[in-house]
C-alpha positions in Angstrom: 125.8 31.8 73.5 127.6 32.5 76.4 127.8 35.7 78.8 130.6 37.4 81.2 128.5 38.2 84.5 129.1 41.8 83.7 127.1 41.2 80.1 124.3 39.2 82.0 123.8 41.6 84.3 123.2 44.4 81.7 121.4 42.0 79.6 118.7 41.2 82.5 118.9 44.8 84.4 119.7 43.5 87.3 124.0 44.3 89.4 126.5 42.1 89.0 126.5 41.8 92.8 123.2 40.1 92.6 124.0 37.5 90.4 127.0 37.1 92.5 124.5 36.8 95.5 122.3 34.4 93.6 125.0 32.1 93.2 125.9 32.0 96.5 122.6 31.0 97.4 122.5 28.4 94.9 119.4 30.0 93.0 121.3 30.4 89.8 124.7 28.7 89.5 127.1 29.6 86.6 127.9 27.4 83.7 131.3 27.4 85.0 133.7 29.5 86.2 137.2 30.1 84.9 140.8 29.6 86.7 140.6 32.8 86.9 137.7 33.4 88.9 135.4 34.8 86.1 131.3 33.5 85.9 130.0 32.8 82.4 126.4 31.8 81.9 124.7 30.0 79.2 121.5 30.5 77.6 119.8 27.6 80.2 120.8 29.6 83.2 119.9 33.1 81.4 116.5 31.3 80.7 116.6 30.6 84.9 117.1 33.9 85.6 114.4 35.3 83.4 112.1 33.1 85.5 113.4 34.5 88.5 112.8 37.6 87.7 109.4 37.1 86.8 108.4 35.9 90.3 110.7 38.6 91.6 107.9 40.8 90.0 104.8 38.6 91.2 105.9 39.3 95.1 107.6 35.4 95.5 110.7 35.0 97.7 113.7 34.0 96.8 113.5 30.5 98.9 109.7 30.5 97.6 111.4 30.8 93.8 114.0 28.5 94.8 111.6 25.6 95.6 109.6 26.2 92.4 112.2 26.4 89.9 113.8 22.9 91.3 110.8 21.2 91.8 110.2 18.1 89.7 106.8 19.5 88.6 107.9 22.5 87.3 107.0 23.6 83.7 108.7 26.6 81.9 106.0 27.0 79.4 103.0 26.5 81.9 104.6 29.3 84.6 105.1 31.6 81.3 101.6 31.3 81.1 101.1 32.1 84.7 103.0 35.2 84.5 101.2 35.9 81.5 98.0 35.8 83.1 98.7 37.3 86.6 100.4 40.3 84.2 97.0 40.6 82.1 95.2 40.5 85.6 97.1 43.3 86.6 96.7 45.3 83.8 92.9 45.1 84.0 93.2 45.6 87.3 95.2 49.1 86.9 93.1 50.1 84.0 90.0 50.0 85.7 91.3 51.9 88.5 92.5 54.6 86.7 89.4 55.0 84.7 87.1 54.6 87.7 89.1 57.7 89.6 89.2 59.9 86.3 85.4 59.4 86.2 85.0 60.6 89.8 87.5 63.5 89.7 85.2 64.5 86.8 81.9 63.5 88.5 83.0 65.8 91.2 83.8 69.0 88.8 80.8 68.2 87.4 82.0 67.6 84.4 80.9 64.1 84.2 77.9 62.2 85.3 78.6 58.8 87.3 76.3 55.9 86.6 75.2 54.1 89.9 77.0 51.1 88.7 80.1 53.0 87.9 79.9 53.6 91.8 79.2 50.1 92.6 82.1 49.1 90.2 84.4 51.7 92.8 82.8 50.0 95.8 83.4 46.4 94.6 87.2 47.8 93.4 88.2 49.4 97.3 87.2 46.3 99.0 89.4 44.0 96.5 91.9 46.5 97.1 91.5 46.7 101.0 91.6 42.4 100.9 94.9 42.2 98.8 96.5 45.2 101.2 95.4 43.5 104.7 95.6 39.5 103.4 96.9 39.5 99.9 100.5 38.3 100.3 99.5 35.3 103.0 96.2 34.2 100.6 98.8 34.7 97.4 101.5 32.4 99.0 98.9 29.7 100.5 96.7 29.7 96.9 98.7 31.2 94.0 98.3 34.1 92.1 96.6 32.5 89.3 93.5 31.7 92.0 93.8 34.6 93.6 93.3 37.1 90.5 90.6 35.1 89.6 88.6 35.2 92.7 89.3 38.7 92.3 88.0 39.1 88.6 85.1 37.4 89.3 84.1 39.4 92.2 84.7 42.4 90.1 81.9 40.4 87.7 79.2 40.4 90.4 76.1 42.0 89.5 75.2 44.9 91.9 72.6 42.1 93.5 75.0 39.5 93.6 77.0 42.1 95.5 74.2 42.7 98.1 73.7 39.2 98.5 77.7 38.5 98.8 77.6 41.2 101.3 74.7 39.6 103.3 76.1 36.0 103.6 79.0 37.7 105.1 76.7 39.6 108.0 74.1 36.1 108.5 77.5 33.8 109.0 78.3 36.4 111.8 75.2 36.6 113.3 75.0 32.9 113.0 78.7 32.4 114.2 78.2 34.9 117.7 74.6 33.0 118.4 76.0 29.5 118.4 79.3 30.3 120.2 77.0 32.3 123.0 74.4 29.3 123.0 77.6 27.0 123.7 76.0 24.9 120.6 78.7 22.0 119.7 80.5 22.1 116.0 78.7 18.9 115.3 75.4 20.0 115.9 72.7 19.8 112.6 71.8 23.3 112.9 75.5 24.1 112.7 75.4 22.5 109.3 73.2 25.2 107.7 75.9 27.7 108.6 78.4 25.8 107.0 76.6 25.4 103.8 76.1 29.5 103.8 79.7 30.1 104.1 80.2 27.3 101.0 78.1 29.1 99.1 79.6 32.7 100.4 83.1 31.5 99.3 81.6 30.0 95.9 80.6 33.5 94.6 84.5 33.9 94.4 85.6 30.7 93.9 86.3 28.9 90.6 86.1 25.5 91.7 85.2 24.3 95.0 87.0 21.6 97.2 86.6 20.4 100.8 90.3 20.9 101.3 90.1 24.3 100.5 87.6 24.8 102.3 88.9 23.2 105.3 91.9 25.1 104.9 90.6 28.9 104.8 88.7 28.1 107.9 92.4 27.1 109.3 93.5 30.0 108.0 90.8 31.8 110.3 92.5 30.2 113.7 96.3 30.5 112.3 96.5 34.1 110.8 95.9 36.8 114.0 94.4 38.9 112.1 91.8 36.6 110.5 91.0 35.7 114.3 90.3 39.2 115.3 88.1 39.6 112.9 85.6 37.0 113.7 86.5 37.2 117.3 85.9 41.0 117.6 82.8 40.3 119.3 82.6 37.5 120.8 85.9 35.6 121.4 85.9 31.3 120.3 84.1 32.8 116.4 87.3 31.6 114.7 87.7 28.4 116.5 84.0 27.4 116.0 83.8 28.3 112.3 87.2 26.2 112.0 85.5 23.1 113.8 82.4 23.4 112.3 83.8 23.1 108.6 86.5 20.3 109.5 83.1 18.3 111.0 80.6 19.6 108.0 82.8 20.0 104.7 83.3 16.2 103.8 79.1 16.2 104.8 77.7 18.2 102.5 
């Protein structure tokens, strides 16, 4: 079947002028166009645009979207199941929001009693939120959002102790980061090592799989995003740098 860009457009919800645009970008390219100037599109390029709308909804970039779609790698059936699961993600992810603030509108009419762990879930819920709003769209782009809603599900699994425990990691590799930058202590130094193994095991509470690549590379991450650097700088400047050096040296020595 064939369609006029005017039937496309209406078809897919999306102007005429952006089909138009798409075309001139080379993202989606008629099936031909006729002497007289006219764009028809066949059912391959209305499958295209169907996955370009669908990572027009997951936050990608048109270049981004570009690269993916003309990749040699690419898979329709396998990103349909990525959207299916990032869609799903986000579903649970809006549920459980909603019914976490109903509960504490009615907690606080006192029309409903919150459960401790109900509270917990809340806490657990703003800091996944807080993550996405400050680093979600650089950690989405470097990792995908397949890996990313799944760091954040299971995070949202923690038991309340795991959660302590998550939470403590975090505060020791600190402490541990400010003593050894202060002490001038060198990346490659043994004791160095047992901080690298704590912030292994800090990222495997919300990691699927582990890999000294990735691992490498969120400790880049530290050093190239600013606002990863001011983090573990805040304190006591060279924190970024050090953690950076100190899993490039350690990683592969685990």
């Amino acid at each position: 079947m064939e369609y006029g860009i005017r039937e496309l457009s209406e078809l897919a919800g999306v102007s005429a002028r952006t089909l138009r645009y798409y075309d001139e970008i080379g993202l989606l390219k008629p099936l031909y166009v006729s002497q007289a100037g006219y764009r028809f599109y066949g059912e391959q390029e209305a499958e295209r645009l169907q996955q370009i709308l669908f990572y027009r909804e997951r936050g990608f970039g048109l270049k981004q979207i570009e690269e993916i779609l003309n990749g040699e790698s690419f898979d329709v059936e396998q990103a349909l199941k990525e959207h299916l699961a990032d869609l799903e993600a986000r579903r649970d992810h809006l549920e459980a929001l909603i019914r976490t603030v109903k509960h504490t509108i009615l907690s606080k009419k006192g029309e409903y009693e919150m459960s401790d762990r109900e509270r917990f879930e809340a806490l657990k819920q703003r800091a996944i939120e807080e993550n996405e709003a400050e680093y979600g769209a650089e950690i989405r782009k470097k990792y995908g959002d397949v890996l990313v809603e799944a760091s954040n599900q299971k995070l949202k699994g923690m038991s309340q102790e795991e959660w302590e425990q998550f939470q403590r990691l975090e505060k020791e590799i600190l402490e541990q980061l400010k003593e050894n930058v202060l002490a001038k202590i060198c990346f490659d130094d043994e004791k160095v090592k047992e901080l690298v193994l704590m912030h292994k095991k800090w990222l495997c509470m919300t990691w699927g799989k582990y890999s000294v690549e990735a691992h490498k590379g969120v400790a880049s991450m530290y050093v190239a995003d600013e606002r990863f650097r001011q983090y573990y700088d805040r304190e006591v400047p060279g924190c970024a740098e050090f953690l950076k050096q100190a899993v490039a040296y350690w990683a592969g020595r685990l």
